[in-house]
PDB file with one MODEL, atoms N, CA, C and O in Angstrom:
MODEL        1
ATOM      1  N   UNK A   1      79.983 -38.268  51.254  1.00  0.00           N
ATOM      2  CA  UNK A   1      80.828 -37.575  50.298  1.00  0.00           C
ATOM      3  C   UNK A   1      80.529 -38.103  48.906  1.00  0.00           C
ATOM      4  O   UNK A   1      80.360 -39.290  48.627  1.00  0.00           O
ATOM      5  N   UNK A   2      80.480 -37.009  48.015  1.00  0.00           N
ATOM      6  CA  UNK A   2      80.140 -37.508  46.963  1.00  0.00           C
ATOM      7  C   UNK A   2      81.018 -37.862  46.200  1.00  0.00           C
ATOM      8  O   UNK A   2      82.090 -37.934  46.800  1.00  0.00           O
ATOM      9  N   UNK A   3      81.148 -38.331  44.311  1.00  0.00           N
ATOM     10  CA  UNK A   3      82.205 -38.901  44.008  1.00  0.00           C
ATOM     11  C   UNK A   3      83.212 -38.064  43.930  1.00  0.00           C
ATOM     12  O   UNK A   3      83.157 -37.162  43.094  1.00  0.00           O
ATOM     13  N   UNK A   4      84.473 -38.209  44.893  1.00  0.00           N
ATOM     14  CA  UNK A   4      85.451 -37.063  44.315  1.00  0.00           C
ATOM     15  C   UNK A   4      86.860 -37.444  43.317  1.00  0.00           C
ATOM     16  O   UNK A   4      87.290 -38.593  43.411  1.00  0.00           O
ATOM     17  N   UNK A   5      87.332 -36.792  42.682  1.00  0.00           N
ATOM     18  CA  UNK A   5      88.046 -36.991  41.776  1.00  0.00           C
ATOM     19  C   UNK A   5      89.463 -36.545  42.209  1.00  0.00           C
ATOM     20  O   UNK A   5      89.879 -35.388  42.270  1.00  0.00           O
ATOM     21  N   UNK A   6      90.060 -37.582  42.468  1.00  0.00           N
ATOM     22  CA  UNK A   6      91.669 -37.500  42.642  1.00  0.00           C
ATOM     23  C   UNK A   6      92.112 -37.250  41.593  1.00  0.00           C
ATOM     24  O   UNK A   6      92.966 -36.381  41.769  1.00  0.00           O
ATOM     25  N   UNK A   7      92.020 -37.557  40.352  1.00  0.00           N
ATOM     26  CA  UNK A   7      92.449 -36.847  39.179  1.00  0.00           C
ATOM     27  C   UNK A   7      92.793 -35.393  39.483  1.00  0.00           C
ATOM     28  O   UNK A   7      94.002 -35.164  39.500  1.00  0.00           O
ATOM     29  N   UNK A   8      92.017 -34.404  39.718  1.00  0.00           N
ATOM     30  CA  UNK A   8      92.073 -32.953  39.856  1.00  0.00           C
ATOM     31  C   UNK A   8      92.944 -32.106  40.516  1.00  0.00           C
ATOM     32  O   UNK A   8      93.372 -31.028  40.102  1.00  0.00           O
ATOM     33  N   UNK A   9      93.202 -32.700  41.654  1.00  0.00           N
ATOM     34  CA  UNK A   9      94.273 -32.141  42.393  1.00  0.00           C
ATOM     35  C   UNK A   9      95.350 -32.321  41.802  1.00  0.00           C
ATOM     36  O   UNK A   9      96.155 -31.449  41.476  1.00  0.00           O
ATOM     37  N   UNK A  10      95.446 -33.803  41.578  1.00  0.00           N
ATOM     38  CA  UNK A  10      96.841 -34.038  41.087  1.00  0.00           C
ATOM     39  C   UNK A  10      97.471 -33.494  39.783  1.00  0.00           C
ATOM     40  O   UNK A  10      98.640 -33.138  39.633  1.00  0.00           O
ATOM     41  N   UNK A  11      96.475 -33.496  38.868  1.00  0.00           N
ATOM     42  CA  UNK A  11      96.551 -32.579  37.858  1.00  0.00           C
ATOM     43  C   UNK A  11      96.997 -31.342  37.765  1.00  0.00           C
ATOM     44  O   UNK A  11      97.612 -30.987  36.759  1.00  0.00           O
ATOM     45  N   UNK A  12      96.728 -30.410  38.910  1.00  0.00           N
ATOM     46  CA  UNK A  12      96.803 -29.307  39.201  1.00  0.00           C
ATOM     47  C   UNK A  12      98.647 -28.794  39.745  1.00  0.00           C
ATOM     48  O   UNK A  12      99.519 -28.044  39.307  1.00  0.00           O
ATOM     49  N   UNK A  13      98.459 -29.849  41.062  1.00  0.00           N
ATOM     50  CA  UNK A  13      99.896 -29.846  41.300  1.00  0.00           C
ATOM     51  C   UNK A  13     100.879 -30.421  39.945  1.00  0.00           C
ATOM     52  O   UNK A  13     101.869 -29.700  39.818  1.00  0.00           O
ATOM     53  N   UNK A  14     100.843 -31.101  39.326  1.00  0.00           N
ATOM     54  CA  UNK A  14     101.601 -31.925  38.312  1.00  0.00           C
ATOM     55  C   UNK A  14     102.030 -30.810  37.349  1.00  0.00           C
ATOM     56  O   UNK A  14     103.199 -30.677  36.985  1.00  0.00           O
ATOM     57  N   UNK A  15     100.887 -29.910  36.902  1.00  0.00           N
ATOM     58  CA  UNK A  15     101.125 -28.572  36.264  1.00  0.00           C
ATOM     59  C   UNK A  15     101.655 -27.298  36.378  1.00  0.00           C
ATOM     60  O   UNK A  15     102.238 -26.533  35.609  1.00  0.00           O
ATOM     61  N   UNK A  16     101.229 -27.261  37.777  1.00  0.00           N
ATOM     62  CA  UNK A  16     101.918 -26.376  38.137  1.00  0.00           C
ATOM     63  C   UNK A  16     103.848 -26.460  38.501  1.00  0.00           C
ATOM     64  O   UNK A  16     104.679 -25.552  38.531  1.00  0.00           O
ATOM     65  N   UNK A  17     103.965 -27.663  38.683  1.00  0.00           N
ATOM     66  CA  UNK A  17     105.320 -27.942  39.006  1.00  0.00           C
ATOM     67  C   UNK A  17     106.319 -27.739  37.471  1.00  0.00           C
ATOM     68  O   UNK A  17     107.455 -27.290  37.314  1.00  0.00           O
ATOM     69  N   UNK A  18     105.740 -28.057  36.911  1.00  0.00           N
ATOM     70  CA  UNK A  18     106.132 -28.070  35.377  1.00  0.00           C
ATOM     71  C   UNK A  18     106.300 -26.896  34.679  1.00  0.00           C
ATOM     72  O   UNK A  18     107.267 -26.668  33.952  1.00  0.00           O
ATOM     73  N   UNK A  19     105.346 -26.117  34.890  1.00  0.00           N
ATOM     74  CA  UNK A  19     104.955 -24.691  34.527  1.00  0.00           C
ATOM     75  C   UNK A  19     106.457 -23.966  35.096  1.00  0.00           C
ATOM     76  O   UNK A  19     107.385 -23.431  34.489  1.00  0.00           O
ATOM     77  N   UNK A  20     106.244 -24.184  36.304  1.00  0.00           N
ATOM     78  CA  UNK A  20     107.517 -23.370  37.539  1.00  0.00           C
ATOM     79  C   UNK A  20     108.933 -23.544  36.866  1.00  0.00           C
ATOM     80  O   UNK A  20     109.749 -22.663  36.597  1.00  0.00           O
ATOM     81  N   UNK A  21     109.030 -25.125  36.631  1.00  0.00           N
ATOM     82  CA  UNK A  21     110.676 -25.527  36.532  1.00  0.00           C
ATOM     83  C   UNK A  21     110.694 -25.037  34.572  1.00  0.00           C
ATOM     84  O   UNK A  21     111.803 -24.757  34.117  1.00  0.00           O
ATOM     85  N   UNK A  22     109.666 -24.989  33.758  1.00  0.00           N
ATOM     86  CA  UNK A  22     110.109 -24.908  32.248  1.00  0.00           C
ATOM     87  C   UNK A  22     110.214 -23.297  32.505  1.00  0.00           C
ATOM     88  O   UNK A  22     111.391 -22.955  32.613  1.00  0.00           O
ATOM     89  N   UNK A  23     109.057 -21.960  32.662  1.00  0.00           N
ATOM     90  CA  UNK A  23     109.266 -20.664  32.599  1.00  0.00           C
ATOM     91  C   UNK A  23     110.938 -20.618  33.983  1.00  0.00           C
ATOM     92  O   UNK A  23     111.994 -20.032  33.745  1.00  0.00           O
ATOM     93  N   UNK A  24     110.737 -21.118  34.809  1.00  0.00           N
ATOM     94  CA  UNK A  24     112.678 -20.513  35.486  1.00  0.00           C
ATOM     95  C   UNK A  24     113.551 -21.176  34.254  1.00  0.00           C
ATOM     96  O   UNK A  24     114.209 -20.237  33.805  1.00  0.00           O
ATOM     97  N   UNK A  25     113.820 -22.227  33.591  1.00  0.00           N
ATOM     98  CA  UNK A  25     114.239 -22.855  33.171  1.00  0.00           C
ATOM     99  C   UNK A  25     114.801 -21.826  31.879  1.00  0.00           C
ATOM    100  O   UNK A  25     115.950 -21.591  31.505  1.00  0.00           O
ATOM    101  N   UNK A  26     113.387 -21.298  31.349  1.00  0.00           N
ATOM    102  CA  UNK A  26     113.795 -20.949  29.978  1.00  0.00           C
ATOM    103  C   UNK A  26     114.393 -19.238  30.280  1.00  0.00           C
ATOM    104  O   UNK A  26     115.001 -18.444  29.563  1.00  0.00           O
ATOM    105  N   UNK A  27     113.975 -19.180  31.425  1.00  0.00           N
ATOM    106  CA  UNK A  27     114.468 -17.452  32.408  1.00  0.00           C
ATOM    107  C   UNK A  27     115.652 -17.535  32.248  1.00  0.00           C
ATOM    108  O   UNK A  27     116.347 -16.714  31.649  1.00  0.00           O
ATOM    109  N   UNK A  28     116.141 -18.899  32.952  1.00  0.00           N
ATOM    110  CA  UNK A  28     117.914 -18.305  32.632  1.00  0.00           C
ATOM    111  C   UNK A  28     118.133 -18.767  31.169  1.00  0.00           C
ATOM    112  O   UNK A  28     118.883 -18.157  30.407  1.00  0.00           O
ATOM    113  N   UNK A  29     117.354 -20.014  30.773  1.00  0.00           N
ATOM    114  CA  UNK A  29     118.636 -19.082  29.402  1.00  0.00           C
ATOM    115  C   UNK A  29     118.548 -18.517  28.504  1.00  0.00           C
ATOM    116  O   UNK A  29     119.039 -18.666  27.386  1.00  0.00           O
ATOM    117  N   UNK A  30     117.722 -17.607  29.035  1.00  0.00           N
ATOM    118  CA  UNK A  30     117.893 -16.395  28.218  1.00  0.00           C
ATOM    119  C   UNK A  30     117.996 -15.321  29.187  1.00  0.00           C
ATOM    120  O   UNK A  30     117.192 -14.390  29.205  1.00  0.00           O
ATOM    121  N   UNK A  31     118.931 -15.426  29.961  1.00  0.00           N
ATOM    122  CA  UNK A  31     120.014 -14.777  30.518  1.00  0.00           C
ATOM    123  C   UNK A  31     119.731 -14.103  32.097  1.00  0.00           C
ATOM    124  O   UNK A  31     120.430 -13.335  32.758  1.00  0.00           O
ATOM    125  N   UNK A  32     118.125 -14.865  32.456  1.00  0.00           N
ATOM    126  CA  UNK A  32     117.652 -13.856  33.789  1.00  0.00           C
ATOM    127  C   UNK A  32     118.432 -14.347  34.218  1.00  0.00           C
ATOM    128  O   UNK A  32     118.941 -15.418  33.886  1.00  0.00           O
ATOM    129  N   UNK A  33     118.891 -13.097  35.724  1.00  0.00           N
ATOM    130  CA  UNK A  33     119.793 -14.340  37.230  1.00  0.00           C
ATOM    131  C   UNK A  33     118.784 -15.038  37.232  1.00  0.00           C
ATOM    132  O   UNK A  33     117.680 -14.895  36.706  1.00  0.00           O
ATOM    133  N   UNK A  34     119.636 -16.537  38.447  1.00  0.00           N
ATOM    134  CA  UNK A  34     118.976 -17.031  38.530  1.00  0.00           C
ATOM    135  C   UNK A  34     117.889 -16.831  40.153  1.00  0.00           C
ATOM    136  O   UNK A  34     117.668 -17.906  40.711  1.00  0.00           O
ATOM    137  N   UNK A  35     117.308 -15.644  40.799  1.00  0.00           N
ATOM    138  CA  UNK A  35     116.536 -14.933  41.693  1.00  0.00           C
ATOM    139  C   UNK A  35     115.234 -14.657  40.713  1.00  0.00           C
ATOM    140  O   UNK A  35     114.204 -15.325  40.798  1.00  0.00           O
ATOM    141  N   UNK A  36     115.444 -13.467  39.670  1.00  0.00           N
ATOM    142  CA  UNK A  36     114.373 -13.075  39.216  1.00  0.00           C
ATOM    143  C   UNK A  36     113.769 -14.664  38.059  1.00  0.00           C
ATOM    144  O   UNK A  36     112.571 -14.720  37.779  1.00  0.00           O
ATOM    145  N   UNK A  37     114.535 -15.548  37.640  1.00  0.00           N
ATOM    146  CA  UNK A  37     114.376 -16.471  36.968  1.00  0.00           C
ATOM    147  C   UNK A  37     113.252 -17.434  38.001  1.00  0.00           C
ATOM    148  O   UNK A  37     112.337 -18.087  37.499  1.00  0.00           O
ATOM    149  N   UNK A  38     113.466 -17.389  39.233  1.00  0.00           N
ATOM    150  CA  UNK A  38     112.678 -18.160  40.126  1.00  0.00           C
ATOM    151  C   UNK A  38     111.123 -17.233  40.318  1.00  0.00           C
ATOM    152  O   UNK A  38     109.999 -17.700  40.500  1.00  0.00           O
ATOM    153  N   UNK A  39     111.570 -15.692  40.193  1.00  0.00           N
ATOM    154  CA  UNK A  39     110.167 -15.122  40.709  1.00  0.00           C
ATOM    155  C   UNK A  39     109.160 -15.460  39.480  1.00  0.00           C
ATOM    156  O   UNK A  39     108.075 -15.961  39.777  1.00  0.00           O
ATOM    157  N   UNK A  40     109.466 -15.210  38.102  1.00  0.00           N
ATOM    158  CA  UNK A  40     109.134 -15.487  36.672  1.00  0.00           C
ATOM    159  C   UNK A  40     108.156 -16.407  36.975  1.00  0.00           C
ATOM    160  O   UNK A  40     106.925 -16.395  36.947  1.00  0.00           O
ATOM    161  N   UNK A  41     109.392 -17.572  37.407  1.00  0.00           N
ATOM    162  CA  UNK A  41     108.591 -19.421  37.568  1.00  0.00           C
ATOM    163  C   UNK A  41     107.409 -19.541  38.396  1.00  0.00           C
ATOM    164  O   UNK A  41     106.488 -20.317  38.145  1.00  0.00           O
ATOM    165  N   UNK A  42     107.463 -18.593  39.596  1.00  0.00           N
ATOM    166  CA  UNK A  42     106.522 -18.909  40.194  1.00  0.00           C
ATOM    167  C   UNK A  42     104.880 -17.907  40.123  1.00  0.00           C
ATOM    168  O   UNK A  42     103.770 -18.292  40.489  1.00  0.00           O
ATOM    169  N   UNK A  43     105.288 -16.481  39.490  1.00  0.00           N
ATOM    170  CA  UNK A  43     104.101 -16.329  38.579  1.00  0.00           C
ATOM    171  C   UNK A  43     103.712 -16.772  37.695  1.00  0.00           C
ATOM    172  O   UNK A  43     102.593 -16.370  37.377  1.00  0.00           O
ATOM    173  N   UNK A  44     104.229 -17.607  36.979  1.00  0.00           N
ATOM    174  CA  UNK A  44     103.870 -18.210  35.903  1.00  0.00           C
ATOM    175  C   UNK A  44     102.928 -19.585  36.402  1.00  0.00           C
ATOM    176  O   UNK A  44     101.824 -19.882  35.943  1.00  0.00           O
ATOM    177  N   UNK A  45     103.571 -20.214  37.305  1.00  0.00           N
ATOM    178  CA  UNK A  45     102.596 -21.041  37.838  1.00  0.00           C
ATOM    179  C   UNK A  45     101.554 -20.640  38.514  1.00  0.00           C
ATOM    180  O   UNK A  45     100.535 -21.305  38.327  1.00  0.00           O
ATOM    181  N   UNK A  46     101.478 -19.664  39.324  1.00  0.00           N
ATOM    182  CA  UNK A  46     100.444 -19.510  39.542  1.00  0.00           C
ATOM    183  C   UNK A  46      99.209 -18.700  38.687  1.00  0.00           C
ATOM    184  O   UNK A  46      98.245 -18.261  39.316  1.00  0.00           O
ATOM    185  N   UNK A  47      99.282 -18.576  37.579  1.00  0.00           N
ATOM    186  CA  UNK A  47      98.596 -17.892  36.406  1.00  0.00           C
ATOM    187  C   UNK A  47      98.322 -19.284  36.214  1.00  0.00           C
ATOM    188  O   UNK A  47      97.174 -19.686  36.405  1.00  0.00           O
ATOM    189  N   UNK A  48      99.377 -20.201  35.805  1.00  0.00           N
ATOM    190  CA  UNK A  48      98.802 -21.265  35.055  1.00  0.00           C
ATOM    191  C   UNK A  48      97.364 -22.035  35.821  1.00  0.00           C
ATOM    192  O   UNK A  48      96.220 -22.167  35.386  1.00  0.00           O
ATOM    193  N   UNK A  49      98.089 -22.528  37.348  1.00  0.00           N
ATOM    194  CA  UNK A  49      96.873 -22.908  38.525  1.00  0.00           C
ATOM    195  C   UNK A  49      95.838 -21.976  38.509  1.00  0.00           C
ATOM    196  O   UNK A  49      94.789 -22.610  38.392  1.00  0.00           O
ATOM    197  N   UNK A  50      95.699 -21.213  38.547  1.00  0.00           N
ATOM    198  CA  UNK A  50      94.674 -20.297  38.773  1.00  0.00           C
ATOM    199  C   UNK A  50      93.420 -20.444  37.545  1.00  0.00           C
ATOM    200  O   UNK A  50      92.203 -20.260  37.540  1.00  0.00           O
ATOM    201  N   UNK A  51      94.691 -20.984  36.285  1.00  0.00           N
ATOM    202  CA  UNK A  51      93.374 -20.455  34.614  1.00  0.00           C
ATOM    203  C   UNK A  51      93.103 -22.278  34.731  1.00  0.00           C
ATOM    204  O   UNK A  51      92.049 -22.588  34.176  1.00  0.00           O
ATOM    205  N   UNK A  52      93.655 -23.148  35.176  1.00  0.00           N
ATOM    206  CA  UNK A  52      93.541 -24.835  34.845  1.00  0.00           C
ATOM    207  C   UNK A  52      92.344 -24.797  36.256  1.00  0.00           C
ATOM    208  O   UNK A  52      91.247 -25.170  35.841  1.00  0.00           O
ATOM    209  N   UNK A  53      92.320 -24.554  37.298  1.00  0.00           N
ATOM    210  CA  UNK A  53      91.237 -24.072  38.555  1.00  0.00           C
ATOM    211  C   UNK A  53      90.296 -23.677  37.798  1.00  0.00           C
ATOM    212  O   UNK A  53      89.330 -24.439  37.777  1.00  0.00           O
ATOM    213  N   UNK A  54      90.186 -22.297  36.849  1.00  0.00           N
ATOM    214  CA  UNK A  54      89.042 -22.107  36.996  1.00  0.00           C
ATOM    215  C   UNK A  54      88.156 -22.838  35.497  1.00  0.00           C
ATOM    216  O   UNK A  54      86.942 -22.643  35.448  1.00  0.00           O
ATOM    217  N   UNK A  55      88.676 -23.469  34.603  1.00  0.00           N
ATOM    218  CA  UNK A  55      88.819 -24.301  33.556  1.00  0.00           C
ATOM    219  C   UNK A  55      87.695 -25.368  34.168  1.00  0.00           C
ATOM    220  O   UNK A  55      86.488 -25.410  33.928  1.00  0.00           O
ATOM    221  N   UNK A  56      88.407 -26.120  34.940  1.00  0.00           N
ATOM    222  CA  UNK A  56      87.966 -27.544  35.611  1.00  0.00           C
ATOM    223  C   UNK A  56      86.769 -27.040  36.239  1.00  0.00           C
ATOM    224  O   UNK A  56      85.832 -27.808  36.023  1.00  0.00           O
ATOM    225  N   UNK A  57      86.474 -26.126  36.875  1.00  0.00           N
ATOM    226  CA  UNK A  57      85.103 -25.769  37.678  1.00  0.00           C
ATOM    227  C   UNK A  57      84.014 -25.506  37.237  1.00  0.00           C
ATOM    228  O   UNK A  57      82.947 -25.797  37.778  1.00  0.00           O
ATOM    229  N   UNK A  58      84.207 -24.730  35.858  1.00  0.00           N
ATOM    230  CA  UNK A  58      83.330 -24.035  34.389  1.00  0.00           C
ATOM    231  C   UNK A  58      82.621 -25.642  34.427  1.00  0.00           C
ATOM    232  O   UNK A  58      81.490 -25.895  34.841  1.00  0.00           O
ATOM    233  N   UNK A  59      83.620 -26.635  33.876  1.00  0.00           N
ATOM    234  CA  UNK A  59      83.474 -28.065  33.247  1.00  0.00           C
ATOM    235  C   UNK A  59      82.405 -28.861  34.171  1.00  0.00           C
ATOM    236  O   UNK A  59      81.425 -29.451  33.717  1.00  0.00           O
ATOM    237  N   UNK A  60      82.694 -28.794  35.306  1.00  0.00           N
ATOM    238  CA  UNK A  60      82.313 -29.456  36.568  1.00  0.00           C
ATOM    239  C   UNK A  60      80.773 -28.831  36.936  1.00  0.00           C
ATOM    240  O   UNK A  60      80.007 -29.493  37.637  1.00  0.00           O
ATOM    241  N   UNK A  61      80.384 -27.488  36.397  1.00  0.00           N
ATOM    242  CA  UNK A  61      79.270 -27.192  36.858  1.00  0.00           C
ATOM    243  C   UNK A  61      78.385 -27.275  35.543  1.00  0.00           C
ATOM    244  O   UNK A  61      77.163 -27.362  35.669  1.00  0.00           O
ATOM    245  N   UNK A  62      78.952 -27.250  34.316  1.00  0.00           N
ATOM    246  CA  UNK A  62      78.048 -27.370  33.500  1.00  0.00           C
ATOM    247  C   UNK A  62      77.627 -28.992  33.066  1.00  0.00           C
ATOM    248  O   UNK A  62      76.966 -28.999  32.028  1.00  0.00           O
ATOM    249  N   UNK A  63      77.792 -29.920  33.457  1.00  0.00           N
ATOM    250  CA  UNK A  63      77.307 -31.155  33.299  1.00  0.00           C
ATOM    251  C   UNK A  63      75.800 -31.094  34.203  1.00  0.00           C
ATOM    252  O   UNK A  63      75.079 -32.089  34.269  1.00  0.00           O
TER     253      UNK A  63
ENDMDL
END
């Protein structure tokens, strides 16, 4: 195995968790329930994972 980078994952999860709880967060207050305030959070994270994924891979192949 070659060198792998625990940095990356964790990065990934760390962001995405953050992403989730600030977009529900700022959902309700500005007035979503709090249902569609959770669906918000969790497209939002996964937009975020998805663009920080493909970010890190660009990086990783052009060295």
């Amino acid at each position: 195995m070659r060198k792998y980078n625990f940095i990356r994952p964790i990065l990934i999860l760390v962001t995405a968790f953050l992403v989730n709880n600030l977009a529900a967060n700022l959902s309700i207050l500005l007035g979503a329930s709090p249902e569609a305030a959770s669906n918000i959070g969790f497209i939002a994270m996964l937009a975020v994972t998805f663009i920080l994924f493909i970010r890190m891979t660009k990086q990783r192949h052009r060295k």
